[in-house]
ZAPA-843793 format. One record per residue: y, z, x of N, C-alpha, C in turn. Coordinates in nm, 3 decimals. Layout:
# residues N
Y,Z,X,Y,Z,X,Y,Z,X;
...
END
This chain:
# residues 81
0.654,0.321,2.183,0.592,0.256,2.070,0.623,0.337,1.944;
0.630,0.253,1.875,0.714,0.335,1.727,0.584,0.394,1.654;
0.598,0.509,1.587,0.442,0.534,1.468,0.498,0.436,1.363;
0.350,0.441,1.305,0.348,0.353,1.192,0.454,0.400,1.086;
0.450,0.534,1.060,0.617,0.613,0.968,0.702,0.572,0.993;
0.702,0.572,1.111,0.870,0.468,1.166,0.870,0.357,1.118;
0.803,0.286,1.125,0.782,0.140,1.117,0.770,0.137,0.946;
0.702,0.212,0.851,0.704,0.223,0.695,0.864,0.219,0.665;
0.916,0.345,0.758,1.059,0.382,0.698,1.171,0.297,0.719;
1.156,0.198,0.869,1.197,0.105,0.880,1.207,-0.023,0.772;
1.091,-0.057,0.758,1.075,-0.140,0.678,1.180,-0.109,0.544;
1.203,-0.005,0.491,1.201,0.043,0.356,1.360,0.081,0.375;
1.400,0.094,0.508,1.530,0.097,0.513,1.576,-0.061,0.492;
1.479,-0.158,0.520,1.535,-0.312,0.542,1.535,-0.365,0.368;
1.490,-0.298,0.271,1.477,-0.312,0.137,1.338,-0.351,0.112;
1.217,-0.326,0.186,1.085,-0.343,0.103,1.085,-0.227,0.016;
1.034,-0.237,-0.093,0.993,-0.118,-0.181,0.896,-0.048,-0.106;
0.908,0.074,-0.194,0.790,0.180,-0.085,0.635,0.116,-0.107;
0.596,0.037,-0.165,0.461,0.013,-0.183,0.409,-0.094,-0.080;
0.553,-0.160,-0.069,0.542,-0.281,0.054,0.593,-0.229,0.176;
0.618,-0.146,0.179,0.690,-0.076,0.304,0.539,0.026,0.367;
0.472,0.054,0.272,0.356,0.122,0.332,0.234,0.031,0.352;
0.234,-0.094,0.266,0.110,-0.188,0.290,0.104,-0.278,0.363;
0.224,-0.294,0.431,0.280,-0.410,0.527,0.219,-0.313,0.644;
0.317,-0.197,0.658,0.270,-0.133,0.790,0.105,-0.121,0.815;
0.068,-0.104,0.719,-0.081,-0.123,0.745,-0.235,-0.205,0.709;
-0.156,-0.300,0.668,-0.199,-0.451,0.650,-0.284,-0.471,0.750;
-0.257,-0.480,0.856,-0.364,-0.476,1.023,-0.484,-0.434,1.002;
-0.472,-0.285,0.984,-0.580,-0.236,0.941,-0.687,-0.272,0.829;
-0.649,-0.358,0.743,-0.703,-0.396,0.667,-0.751,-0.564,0.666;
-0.652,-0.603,0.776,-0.734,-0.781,0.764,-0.630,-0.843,0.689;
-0.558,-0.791,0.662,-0.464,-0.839,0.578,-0.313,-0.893,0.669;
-0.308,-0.968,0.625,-0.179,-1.059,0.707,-0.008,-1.019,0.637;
0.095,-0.959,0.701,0.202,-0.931,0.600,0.230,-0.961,0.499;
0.235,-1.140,0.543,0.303,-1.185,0.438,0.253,-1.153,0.325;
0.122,-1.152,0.292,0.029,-1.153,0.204,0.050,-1.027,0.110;
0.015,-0.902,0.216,0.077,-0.754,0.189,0.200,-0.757,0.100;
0.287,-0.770,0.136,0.436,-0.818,0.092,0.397,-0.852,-0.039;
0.358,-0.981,-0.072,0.341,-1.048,-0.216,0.273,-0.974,-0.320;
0.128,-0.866,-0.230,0.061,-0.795,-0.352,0.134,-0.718,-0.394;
0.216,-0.600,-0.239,0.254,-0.499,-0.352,0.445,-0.488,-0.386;
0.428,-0.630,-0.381,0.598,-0.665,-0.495,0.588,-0.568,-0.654;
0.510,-0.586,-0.713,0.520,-0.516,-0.840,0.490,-0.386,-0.861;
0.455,-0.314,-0.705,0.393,-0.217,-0.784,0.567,-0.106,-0.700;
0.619,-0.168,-0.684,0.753,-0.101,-0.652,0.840,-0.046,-0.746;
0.928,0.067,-0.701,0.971,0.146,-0.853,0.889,0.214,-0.920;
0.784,0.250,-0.870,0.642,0.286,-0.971,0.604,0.181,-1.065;
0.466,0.123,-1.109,0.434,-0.011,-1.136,0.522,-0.087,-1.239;
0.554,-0.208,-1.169,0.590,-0.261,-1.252,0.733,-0.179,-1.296;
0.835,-0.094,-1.172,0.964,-0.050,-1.215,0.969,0.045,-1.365;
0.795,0.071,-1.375,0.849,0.133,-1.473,0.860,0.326,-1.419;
0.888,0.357,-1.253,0.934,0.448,-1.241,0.817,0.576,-1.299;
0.707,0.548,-1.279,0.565,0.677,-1.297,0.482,0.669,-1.209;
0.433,0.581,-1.123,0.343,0.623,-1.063,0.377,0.548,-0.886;
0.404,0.569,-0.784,0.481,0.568,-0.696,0.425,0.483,-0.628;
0.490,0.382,-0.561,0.477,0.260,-0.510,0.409,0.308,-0.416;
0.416,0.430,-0.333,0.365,0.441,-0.202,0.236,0.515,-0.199;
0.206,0.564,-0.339,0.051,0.587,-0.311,-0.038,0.518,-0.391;
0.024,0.410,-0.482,0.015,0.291,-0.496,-0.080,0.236,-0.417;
-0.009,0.155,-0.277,-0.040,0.121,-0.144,-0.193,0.172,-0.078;
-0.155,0.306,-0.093,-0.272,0.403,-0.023,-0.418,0.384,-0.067;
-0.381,0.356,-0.246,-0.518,0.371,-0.275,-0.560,0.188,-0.288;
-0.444,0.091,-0.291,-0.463,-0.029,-0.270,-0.580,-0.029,-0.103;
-0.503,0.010,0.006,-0.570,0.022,0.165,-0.700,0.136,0.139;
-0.724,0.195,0.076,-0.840,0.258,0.052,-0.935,0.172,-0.007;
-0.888,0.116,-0.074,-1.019,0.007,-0.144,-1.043,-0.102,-0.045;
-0.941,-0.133,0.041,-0.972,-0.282,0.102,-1.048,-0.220,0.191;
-1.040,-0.102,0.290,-1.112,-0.036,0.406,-1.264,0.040,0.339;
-1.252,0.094,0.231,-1.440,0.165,0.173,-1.456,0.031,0.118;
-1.423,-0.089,0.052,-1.506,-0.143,-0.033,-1.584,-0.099,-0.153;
-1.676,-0.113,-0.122,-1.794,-0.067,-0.261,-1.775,0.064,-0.266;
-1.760,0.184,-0.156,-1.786,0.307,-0.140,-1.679,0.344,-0.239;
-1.555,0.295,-0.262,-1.519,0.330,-0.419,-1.519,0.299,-0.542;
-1.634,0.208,-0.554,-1.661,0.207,-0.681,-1.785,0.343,-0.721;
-1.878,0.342,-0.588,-1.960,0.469,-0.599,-1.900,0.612,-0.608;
-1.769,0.584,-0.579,-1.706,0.778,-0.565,-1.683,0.781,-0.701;
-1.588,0.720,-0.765,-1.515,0.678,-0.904,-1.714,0.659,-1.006;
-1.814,0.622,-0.981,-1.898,0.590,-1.060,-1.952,0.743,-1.112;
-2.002,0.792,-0.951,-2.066,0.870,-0.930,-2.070,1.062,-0.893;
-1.923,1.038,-0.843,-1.829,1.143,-0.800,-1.780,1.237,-0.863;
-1.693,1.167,-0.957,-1.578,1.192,-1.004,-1.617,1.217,-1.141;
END
């Protein structure tokens, strides 16, 4: 069985951008269906919006962080930080 890295790097070897190459692989985890994955993080590839600053793949991360805490990050970011 492949890890999910494999399966990111795979992907990203097949031409998803790294933001879709990391949100696809873990789309599952989130309830989220590929295709779907795929379509959100089209733009945020190249760093957003191609404009090459802020990296598609942790992008992703903090996209799957919000879908998995929910509210619990609006309280870290309110209250936290």
């Amino acid at each position: 069985m492949k890890s999910r890295i494999e399966k990111a790097l795979e992907r990203r070897q097949k031409g998803y951008n790294c933001s879709q190459a990391v949100l696809c692989t873990y789309a599952d985890r989130a309830g989220m269906d590929e295709e779907t994955a795929y379509r959100v993080a089209e733009a945020f590839g190249t760093g957003m919006g191609g404009m090459q600053e802020t990296c598609g793949a942790v992008t992703a991360m903090f996209l799957l962080a919000g879908m998995l805490a929910g509210g619990l990050m609006v309280f870290v970011w309110k209250y936290l930080i």
